[in-house]
C-alpha positions in Angstrom: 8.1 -26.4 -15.5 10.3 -23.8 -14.4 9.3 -20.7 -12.8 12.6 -18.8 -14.1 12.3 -16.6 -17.7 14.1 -14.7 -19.8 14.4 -11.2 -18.8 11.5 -8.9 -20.5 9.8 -12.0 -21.2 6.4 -12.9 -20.4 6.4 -15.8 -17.7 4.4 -18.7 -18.6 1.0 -19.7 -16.9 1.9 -21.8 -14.3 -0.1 -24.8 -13.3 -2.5 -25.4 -10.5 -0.5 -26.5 -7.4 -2.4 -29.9 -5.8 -0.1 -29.4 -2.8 3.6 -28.3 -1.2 5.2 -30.8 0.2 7.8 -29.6 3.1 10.6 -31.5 4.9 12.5 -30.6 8.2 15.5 -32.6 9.3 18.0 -32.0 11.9 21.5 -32.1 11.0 25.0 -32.1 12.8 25.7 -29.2 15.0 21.9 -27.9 15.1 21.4 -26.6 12.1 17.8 -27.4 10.0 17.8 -29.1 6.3 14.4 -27.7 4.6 13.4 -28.8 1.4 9.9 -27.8 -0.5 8.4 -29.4 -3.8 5.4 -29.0 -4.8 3.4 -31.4 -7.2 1.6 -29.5 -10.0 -1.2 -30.9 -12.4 -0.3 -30.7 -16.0 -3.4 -30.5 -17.2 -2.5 -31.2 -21.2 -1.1 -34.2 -20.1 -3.1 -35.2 -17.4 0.1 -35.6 -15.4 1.3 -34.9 -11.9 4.8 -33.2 -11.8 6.9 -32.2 -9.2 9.2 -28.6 -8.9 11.5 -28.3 -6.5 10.9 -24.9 -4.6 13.6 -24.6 -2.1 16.3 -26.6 -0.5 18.0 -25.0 1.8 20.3 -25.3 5.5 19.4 -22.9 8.1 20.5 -22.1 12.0 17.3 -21.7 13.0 13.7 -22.6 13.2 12.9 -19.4 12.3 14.6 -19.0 9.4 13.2 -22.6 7.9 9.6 -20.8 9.0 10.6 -17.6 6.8 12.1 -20.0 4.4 8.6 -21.5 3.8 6.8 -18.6 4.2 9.0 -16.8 1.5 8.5 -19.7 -1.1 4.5 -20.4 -0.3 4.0 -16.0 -1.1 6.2 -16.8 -4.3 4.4 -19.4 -6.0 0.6 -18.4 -4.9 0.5 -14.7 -3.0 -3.4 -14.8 -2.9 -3.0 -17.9 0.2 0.0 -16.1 1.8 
């Protein structure tokens, strides 16, 4: 399921999110690889499925943490 659509349409009902799943690794030179997918229950199908939120390189740890921040408030602003 995407979470892009059409401009002036009507975005689809997205599915219950189960849980993000977020990765921090170091890279050459100091810089931060963050990448968040969360898993999503499909309920029609009675299938998990997984949607990439964000992968990303940043300078800092701060940035990764407003990375995070940024996508969490995106796909569910009543936890954020």
């Amino acid at each position: 399921m995407s979470f892009d659509s059409p401009a002036g349409a009507q975005a689809p009902a997205p599915l219950p999110i189960q849980f993000v799943h977020i990765e921090l690794a170091p890279l050459v030179g100091g810089r931060l690889a963050v990448a968040m997918q969360a898993t999503l229950l499909d309920e029609s199908n009675f299938e998990f499925v997984g949607q990439e939120l964000a992968s990303e390189h940043v300078d800092t740890l701060d940035q990764a943490i407003a990375l995070i921040r940024s996508n969490v408030a995106a796909i569910s602003p009543a936890i954020a």
